[in-house]
C-alpha positions in Angstrom: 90.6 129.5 92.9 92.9 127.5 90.1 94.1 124.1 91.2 97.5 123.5 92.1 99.2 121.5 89.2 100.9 118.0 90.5 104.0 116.4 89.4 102.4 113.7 88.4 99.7 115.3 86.1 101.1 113.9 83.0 101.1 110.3 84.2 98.8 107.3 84.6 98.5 105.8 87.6 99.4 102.6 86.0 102.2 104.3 84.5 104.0 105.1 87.4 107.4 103.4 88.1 109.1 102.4 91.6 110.4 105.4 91.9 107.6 107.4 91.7 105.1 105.4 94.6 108.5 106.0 97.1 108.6 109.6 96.1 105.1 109.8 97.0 105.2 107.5 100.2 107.8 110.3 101.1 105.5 113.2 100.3 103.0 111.6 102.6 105.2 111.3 105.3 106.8 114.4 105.0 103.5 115.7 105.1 102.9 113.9 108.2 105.9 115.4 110.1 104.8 118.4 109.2 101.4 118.1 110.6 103.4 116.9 113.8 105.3 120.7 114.0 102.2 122.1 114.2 100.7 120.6 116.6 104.1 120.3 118.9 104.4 124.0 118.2 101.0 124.5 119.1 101.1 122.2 121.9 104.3 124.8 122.9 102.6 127.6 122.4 99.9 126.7 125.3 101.6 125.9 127.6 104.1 129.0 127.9 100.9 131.1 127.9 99.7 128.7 130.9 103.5 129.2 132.4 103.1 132.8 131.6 99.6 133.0 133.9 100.3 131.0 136.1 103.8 131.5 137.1 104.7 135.0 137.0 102.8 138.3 138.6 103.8 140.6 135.9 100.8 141.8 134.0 102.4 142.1 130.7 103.1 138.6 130.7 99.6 137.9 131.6 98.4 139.6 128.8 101.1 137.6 126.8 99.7 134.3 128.1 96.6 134.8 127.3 97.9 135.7 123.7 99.4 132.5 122.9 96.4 130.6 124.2 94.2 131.8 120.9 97.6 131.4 118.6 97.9 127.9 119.9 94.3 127.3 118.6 95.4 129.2 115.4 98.4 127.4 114.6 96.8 123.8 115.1 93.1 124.9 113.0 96.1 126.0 110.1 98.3 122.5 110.4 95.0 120.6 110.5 93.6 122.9 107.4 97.4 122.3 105.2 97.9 118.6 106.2 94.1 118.1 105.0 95.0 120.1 101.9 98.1 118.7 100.9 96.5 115.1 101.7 93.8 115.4 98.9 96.1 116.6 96.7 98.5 114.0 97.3 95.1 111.2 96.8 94.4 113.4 93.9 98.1 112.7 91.8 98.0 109.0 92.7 94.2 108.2 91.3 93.8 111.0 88.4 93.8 110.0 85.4 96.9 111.6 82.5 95.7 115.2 82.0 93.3 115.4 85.2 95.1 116.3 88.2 
């Protein structure tokens, strides 16, 4: 699999001005937010499948419940998999050395 190219590729560490440590403070963070959706939507996921079994007699929804419980799982495992990801790629741009990342 090729390696995503970063924005800072061309750069030294060293060579990297004010504005380039806040623009990746805020691609940390950002990627930290979004690691938050998925687990609040995961988190949301679970418990309308729990509502769905446990609070209604309808059988379709039953079967809907107990849909969402593996998609919570499946939605978490994938936020977990992209914010580790995106988190050694972000380690990656900030210690390469100019033509390495």
């Amino acid at each position: 699999m090729a390696e995503q190219p970063t924005p800072y590729a061309q750069d030294e560490p060293c060579h990297l001005i004010l504005r380039d440590h806040l623009a990746i403070d805020r691609t940390v963070l950002a990627n930290e937010r979004t690691f938050l959706a998925y687990i609040r939507t995961a988190l949301t996921l679970l418990v309308v499948g729990a509502s769905f079994i446990k609070f209604f007699d309808s059988m379709t929804l039953d079967v809907v419940g107990w849909a969402f419980m593996p998609a919570a799982v499946a939605v978490l495992g994938f936020g977990v998999w992209r914010y580790r990801q995106t988190k050694a790629l972000i380690r990656k741009a900030e210690s390469a050395p100019s033509g390495e990342a």
